[in-house]
C-alpha positions in Angstrom: 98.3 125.0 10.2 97.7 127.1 13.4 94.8 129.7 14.0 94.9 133.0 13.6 94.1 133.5 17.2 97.2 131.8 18.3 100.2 133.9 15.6 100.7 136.6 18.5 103.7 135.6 20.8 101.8 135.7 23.8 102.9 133.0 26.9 100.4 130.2 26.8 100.5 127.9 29.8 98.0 125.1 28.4 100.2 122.1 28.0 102.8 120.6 30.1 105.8 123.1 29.2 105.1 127.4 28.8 105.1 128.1 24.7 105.4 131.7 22.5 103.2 130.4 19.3 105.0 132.8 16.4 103.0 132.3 12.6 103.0 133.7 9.6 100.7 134.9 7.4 101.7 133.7 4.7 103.1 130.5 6.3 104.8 128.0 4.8 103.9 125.0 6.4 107.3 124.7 7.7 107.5 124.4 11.9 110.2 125.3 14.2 111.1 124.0 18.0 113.1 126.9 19.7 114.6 125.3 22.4 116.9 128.0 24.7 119.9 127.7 26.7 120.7 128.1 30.2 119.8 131.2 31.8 117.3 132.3 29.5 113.7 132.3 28.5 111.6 130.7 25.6 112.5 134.3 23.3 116.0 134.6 22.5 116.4 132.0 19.5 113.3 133.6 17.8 114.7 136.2 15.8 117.6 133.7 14.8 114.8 131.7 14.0 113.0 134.2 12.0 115.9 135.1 10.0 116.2 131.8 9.1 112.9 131.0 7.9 110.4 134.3 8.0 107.4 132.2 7.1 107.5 129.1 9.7 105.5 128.6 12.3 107.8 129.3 15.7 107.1 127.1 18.7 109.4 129.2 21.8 109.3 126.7 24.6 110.8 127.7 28.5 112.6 124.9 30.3 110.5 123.9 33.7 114.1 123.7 35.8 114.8 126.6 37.6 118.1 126.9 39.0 120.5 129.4 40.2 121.1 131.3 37.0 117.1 130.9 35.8 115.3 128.6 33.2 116.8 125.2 32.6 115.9 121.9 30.9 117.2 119.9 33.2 118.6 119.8 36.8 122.5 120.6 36.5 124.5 118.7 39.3 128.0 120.8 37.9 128.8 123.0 34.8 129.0 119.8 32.8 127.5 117.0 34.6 123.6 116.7 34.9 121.1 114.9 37.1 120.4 111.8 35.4 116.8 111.4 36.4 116.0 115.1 35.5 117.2 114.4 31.9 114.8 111.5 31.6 111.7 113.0 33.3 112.0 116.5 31.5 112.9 114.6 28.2 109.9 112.2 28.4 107.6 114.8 29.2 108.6 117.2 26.0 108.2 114.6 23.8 104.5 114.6 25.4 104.1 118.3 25.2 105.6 118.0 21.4 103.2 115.3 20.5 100.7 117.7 22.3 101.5 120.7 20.7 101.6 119.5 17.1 97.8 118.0 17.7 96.5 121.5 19.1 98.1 123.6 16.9 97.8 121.1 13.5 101.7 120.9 13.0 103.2 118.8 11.3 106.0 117.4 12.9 107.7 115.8 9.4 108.2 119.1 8.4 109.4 120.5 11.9 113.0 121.5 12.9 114.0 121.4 16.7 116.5 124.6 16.8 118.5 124.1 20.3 121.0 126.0 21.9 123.4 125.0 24.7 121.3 123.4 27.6 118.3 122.8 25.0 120.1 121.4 22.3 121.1 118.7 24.7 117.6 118.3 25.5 116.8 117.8 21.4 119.6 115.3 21.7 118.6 113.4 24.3 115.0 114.0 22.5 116.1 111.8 19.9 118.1 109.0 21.8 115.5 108.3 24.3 112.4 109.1 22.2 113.7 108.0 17.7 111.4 109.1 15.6 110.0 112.0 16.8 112.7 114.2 15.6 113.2 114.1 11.8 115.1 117.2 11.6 117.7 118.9 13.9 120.3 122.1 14.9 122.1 121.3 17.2 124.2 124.9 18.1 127.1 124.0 21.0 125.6 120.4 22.5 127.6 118.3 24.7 126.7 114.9 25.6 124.3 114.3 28.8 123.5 111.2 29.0 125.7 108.9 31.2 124.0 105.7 29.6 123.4 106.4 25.9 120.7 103.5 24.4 121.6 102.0 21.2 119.5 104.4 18.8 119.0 104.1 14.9 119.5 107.7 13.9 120.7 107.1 10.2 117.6 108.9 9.0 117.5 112.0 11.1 119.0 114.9 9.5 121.1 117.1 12.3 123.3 119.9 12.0 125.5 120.1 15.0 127.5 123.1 15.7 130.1 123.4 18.0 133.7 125.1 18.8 136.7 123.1 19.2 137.1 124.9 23.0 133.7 125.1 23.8 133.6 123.9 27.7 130.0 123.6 28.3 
């Protein structure tokens, strides 16, 4: 469970990626992963998130890419084709600042969602190709595949809802 110092939404810049800490006071136990899309910052899928589950613990985390239109997870080379050694630096260090933030912060990641949208619910995907285990639980809202070579990855125990339109483009 997190401190009461850290419930307030303020940006906190002490581990690899910026984070919005969100709590509850009457918290559940339950932890989200907000993970944005392109464009954006670390605060638009918290009040889907909220709505969804009042009482979690929100973890809001900004992308470290910046590129033409603002905050990214990784570099993109076009609107569907992305830098192959920016999806595997900026995925390896997230599952470090993941690992990191559930220590701090006493989160327990078996009971954690990761809530990505767009750009970062790529990122969750290629979270849990490059990095099984560390995602139990996923929604993945409008993903498209990233990775040019794809590992062979046991994922029969991860629970994911993907969402995503039969003309979505990117």
């Amino acid at each position: 469970m997190i401190d009461e110092t850290s419930q307030d939404g303020a940006l906190r810049r002490d581990l690899a990626f910026h984070y919005r800490l969100y709590g509850a006071a009457d918290s559940t136990g339950d932890c989200f992963f907000l993970l944005h899309g392109s464009g954006v910052d670390e605060t638009t899928l918290v009040p889907l998130a909220r709505e969804i589950a009042p009482r979690a613990t929100l973890v809001a985390v900004r992308g470290r890419v910046v590129q033409e239109d603002g905050f990214r997870w990784f570099a993109r080379i076009t609107p569907t084709r992305f830098e192959q050694a920016s999806i595997r630096t900026e995925t390896e260090a997230f599952a470090g600042f993941v690992a990191d933030a559930a220590t701090r912060h006493h989160l327990d990641l078996s009971r954690t969602i990761f809530l990505g949208y767009s750009n970062g619910a790529n990122l969750v995907s290629s979270l849990m190709l490059l990095h099984p285990g560390l995602v139990e639980r996923a929604a993945l809202l409008r993903p498209m595949p990233v990775l040019d070579d794809v590992p062979a990855t046991e994922l029969s125990k991860v629970r994911v809802l993907m969402i995503a339109g039969a003309a979505d483009l990117t």
